[in-house]
N, C-alpha and C positions, 0 to 999 in steps of 0.2 A: 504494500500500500504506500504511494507515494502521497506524505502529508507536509505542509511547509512547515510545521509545529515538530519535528523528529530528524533529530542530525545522525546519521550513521559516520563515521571517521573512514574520510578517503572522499566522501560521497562529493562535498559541499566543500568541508574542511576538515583539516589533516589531524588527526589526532590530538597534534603540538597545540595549534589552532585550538580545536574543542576543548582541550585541558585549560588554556590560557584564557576562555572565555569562563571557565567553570572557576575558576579559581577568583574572576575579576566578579563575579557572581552574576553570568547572563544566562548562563545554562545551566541545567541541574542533572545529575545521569539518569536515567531509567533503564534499565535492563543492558544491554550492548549498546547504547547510542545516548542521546543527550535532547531535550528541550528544553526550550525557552523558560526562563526561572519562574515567570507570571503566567505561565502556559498549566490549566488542569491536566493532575495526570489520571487519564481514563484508563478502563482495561485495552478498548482499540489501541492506543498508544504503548500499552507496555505489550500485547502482543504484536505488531509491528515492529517494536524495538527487539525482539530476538527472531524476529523472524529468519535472520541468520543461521538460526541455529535448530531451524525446526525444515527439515526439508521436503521437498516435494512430495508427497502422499504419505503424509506425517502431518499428527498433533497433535498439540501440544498436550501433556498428561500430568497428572499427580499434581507433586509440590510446583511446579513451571503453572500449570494450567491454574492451581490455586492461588498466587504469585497474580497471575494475570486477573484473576477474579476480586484481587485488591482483598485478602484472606491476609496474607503476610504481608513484614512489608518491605523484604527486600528478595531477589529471585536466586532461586537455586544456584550454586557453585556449577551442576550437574543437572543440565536443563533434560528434561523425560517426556519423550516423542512416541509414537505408537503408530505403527501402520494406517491407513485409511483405507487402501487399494489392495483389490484380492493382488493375489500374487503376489508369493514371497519375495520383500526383497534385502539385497546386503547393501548395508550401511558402512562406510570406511570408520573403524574405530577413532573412537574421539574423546578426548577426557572433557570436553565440554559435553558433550551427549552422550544420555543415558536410551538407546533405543529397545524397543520392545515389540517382536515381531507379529502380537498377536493383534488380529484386525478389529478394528473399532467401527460399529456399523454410522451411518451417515446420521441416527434418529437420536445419536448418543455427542453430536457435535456441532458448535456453533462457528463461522468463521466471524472473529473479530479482528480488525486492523492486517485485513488480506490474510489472517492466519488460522488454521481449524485450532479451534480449542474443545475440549469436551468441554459438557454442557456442565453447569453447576451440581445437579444430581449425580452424572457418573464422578465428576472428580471427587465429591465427597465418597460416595461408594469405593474408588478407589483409592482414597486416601486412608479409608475405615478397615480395608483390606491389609494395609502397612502394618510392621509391627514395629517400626521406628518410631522413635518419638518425633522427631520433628512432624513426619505423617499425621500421627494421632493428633498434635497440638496444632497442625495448618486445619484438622478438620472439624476442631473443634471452632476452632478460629473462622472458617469458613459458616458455620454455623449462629454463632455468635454474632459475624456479621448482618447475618439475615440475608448471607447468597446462597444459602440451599436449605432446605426444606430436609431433615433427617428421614421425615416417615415415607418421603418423595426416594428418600435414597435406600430404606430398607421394603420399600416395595418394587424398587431397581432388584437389589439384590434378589429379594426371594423370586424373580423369571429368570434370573442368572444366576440362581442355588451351584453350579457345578461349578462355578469358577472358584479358586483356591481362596480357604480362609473368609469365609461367608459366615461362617458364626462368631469369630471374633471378632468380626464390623457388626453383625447384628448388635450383638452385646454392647460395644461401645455404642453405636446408637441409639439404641433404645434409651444410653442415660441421659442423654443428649435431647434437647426442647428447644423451640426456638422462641421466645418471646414475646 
């Protein structure tokens, strides 16, 4: 998504450049790129800002899609993409991408800021499925916020019972209200 409000380094201006602006306080980071200091940061904006790092029939998942959802409030070290498109495919290993080859259907994703992100339901469901902590506390946090719906995410789960770890997200769900 090409926005005037999101500087990628190289695009516009060179890295040196965007550091020199950010430090004189014009721009502010958001995920891999930078906008304008008085510019709102929305979720289109911060997925657009790693759209770098989420590639073609891929999107964005877990802590990155929660990240985007405005749940956290800064993004993964280790952004988590997930197939979109049948047919397997190989990803060149990346310590910035965490990919996951299992296919995510089209009912379960939204594209914000030219980028597929799952929908606020599945990322709680799959965050509920984590056993990390940062997982559990972005989904708690997602919840908190009032961008997913828990009982939306444990009636996800229960049409998707056979995916791994379905009752340890039930559980934590169920303690889980939203206000």
């Amino acid at each position: 998504m090409s926005t005037p409000f999101l500087y990628s380094p190289g695009s516009v201006l060179s890295i040196a450049e965007l550091s020199a602006a950010r430090i004189d306080g014009h721009v502010v980071e958001v995920g891999d790129a930078y906008i304008p200091a008085d510019a709102a940061e929305t979720p289109a904006l911060r997925a657009a800002s790693v759209s770098g790092a989420v590639p073609r029939g891929c999107a964005a998942t877990h802590l990155t899609a929660a990240w985007i959802h405005g749940a956290v409030p800064a993004p993964p070290v280790r952004h988590a993409v997930q197939r979109t498109q049948t047919g397997r495919r190989r990803l060149d290993q990346s310590a910035r991408v965490a990919y996951r080859d299992t296919l995510i259907g089209s009912e379960d994703l939204i594209t914000l800021g030219g980028v597929a992100v799952t929908t606020p339901t599945r990322t709680l469901a799959d965050l509920a499925r984590c056993s990390d902590p940062d997982s559990r506390d972005a989904a708690r946090a997602l919840v908190a916020a009032g961008a997913a719906d828990p009982d939306a995410a444990r009636r996800w789960l229960w049409l998707h019972a056979s995916l791994p770890h379905t009752g340890s997200a039930l559980r934590l769900l169920a303690g889980l209200r939203t206000t």
